[in-house]
N, C-alpha and C positions, 0 to 999 in steps of 0.2 A: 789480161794484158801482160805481156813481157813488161822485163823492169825496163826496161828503155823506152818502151812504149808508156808506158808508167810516169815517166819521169818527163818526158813529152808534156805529157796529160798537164801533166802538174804544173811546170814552166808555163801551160798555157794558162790555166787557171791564174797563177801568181799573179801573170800580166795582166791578164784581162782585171784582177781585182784592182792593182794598181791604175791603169789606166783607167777604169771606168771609175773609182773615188775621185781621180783626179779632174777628171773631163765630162763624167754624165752618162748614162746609159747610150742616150744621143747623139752625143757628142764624139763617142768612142768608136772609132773605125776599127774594120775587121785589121786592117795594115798597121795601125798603130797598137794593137794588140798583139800582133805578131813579132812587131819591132821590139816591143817590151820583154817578151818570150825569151826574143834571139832565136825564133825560126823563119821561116819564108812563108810570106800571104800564104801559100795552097797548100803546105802544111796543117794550117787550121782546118782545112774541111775534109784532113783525113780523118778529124778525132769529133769534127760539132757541124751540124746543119748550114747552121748559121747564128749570127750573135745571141738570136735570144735562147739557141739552145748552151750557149756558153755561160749565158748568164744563168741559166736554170742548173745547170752542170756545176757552177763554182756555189751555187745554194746547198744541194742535197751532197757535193762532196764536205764542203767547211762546216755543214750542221752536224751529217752524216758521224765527222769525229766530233764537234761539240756535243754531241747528247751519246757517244759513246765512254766519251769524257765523264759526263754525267753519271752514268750507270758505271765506272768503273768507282767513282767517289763516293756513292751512293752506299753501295754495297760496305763500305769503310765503316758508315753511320750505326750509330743505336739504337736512332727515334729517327719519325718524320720531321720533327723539328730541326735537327740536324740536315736532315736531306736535304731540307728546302734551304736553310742556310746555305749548304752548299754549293746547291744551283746556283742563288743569287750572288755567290761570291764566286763561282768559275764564271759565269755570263760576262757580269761586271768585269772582271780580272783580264778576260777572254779580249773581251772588246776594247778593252782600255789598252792592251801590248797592241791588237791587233787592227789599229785605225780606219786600213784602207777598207778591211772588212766593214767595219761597225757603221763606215759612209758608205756603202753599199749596200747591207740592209736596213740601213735606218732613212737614209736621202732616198736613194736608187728606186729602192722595192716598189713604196706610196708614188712614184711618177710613172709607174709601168702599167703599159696595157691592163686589162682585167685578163685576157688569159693569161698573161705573164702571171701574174699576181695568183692566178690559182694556179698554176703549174707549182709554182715555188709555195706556195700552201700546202702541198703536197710532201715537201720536202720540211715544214716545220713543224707538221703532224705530230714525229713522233716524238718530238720536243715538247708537242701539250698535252700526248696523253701520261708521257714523263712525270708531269705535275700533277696529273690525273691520281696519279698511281700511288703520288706520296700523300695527296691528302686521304687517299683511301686508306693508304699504311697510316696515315692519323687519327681518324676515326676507328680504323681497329682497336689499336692501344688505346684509347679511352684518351687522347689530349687533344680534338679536335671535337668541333661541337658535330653530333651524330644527324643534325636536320642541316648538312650543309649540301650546298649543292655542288658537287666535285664537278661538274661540266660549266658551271657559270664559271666557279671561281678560277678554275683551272684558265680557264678565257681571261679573267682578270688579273688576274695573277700575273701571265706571261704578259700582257697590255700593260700592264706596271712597270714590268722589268725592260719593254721596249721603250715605254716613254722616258725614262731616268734615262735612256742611252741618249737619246734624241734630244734631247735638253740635255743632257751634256756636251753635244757634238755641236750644237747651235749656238751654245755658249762661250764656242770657241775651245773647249777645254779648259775651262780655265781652274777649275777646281777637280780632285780624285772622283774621279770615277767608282774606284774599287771604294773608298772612303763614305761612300752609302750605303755599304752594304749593311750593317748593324739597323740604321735608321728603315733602310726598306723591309726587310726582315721583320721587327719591330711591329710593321705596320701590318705587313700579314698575317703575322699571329695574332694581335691583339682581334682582327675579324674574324679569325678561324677558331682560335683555341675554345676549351667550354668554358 
């Protein structure tokens, strides 16, 4: 894509994230995404199908850099212990600046079709083999118990780190977000470590 077309892209994503936290997957017209943008209705279907490829599109691009996010921090660490701290405090941190997202995949996702829901499954893949891959890096170094099962936990794991958002976000916000990260942390290593 050219930067302009680029930048398009993105305009529409913003809106569509805004709008659709504000209004519902449902609720969110192609026109009122547009208006959000600041481009014209038929502009949108130079760059998406139709809304639900928008909503699949603003998934696999906002994770696309969260879990590239990940591996750029990752690589900082010493241990998997570290790693996964990380995760749980760029996620937490992530969703905590970035609202409209965090009611998009936490509200939005659980009320969409089942093929929407695995579409964008697709798109959070490489987010849980990410955790995959640090409890492996834990069980090599010897500070993770060696009979764990990295494809459950890894599933529990990220199940963890979705429901703190979501009971945060129903709560209103009313307490930090990022301010769990120690306590959730805490919690997966006490299951994981030997």
């Amino acid at each position: 894509m050219t930067s302009r077309k680029q930048e398009k892209f993105e305009m529409i994503l913003d809106g569509a994230e805004k709008v659709i936290a504000e209004n519902g997957f449902h609720g969110s017209q192609v026109s009122k995404i547009a208006k959000e943008a600041g481009v014209a209705d038929g502009t949108i279907y130079l760059y998406f199908k139709n809304k639900e490829d928008i909503l699949i599109s603003l998934f696999q691009d906002r994770l696309g850099k969260l879990v590239e996010l990940f591996h750029q921090s990752i690589r900082e660490t010493n241990t998997a212990e570290e790693a996964l701290r990380k995760v749980c405090e760029i996620h937490f941190t992530h969703l905590e600046q970035n609202v409209h997202f965090a009611y998009v995949t936490q509200i939005e996702l659980r009320q969409s079709s089942l093929e929407l829901r695995k579409a964008i499954g697709v798109a959070v893949k490489p987010y849980i083999t990410l955790i995959e891959h640090i409890l492996k890096r834990g069980i090599e170094e010897g500070a993770f118990r060696t009979n764990l099962d990295t494809k459950l936990s890894r599933q529990l794991i990220f199940g963890a780190l979705d429901e703190v958002v979501t009971s945060w976000l129903i709560s209103g916000m009313k307490y930090s977000l990022t301010g769990q990260v120690e306590n959730t942390v805490d919690f997966f290593l006490r299951a994981i470590k030997k």
